[in-house]
N, C-alpha and C positions, 0 to 999 in steps of 0.2 A: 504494500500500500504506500504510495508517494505523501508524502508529511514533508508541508513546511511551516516550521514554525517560530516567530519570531521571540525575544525576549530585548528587554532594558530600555523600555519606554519610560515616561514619565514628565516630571514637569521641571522646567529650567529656565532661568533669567534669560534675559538679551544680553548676547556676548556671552555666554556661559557655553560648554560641551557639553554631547549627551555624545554614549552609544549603542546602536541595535544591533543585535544579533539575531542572525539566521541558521537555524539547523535544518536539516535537510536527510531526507532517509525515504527509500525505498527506489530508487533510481539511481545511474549511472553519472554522477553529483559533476565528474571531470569532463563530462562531453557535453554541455549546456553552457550556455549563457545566463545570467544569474541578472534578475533585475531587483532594483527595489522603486518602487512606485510611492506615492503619497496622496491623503484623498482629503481634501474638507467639503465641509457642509454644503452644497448648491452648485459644487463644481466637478467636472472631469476629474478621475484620478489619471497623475501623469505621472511618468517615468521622471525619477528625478539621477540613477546612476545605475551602473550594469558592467560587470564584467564580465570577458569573452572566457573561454576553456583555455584560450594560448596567454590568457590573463591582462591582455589589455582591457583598460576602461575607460568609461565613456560617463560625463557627465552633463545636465543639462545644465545649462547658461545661467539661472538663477542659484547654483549649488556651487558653481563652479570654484574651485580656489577656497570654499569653505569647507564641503564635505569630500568623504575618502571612504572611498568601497575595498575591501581587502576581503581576497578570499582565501581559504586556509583550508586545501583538497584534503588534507591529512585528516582530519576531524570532518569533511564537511559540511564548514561551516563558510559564514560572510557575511561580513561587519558591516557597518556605515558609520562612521564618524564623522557628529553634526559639530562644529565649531564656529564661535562665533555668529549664533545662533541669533534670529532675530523672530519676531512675534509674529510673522507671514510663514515659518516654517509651522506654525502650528497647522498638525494635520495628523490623521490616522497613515500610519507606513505600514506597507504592506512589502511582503518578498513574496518573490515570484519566478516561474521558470516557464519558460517558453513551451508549446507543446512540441515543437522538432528541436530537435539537435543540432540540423543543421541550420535553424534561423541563428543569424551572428548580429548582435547587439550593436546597434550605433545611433548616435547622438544621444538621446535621455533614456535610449532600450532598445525597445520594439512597441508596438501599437499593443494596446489593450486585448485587440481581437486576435492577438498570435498567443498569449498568454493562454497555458493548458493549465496551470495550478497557483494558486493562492495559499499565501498563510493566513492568519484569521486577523493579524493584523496589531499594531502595539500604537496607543497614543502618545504623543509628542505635544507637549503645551508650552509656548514660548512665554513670559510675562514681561511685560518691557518695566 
């Protein structure tokens, strides 16, 4: 059974770090693209970073140069380190994995509709 599940949500100043983590189990964890997406209330969830199987990543414009996606195949797992966090990053995150293999992650992921599996998902609350 494919399980992804996130942990180390919660609530953090503006300018403060958080970090999430994603575990991952029942599929071939090193031959995917790994994304982490982000959802609030009345909007789109988007791909906010993703890392490929050859281990490049790929962030979206508003993350950029703040957060850091690391995956660690040995365990795996795959983190997302918020830094420098501001009150627009509040949002529900979600990890996630593409339904093929061969789709390869660029710019903020992959679109929503390529996604075959979800975690249930961890909140992140910025307070300015």
């Amino acid at each position: 059974q494919i399980r992804l599940m996130e942990s180390g949500g919660g609530s953090v100043q503006a300018g403060g770090s958080l970090i999430l983590s994603c575990a991952a189990s029942g599929f071939a964890y090193n031959d995917y693209c790994m994304v982490w997406f982000r959802q609030t209330p009345g909007k789109w969830r988007e791909g906010v970073a993703s890392v490929n199987a050859d281990g490049t990543t790929t962030y979206a414009d508003s993350v950029k140069d703040r957060f850091t996606i690391s995956p660690n195949n040995d365990n795996r797992t795959m983190s997302l380190r918020l830094n420098n966090v501001k009150p627009e990053d509040t949002a529900i995150y979600y990890c996630a994995r593409p339904t093929s293999s061969l789709r390869r992650c660029r710019g903020s992921g992959v679109p929503v509709s390529d996604v075959g599996f979800w975690g249930q998902g961890a909140q992140v609350t910025v307070s300015s």
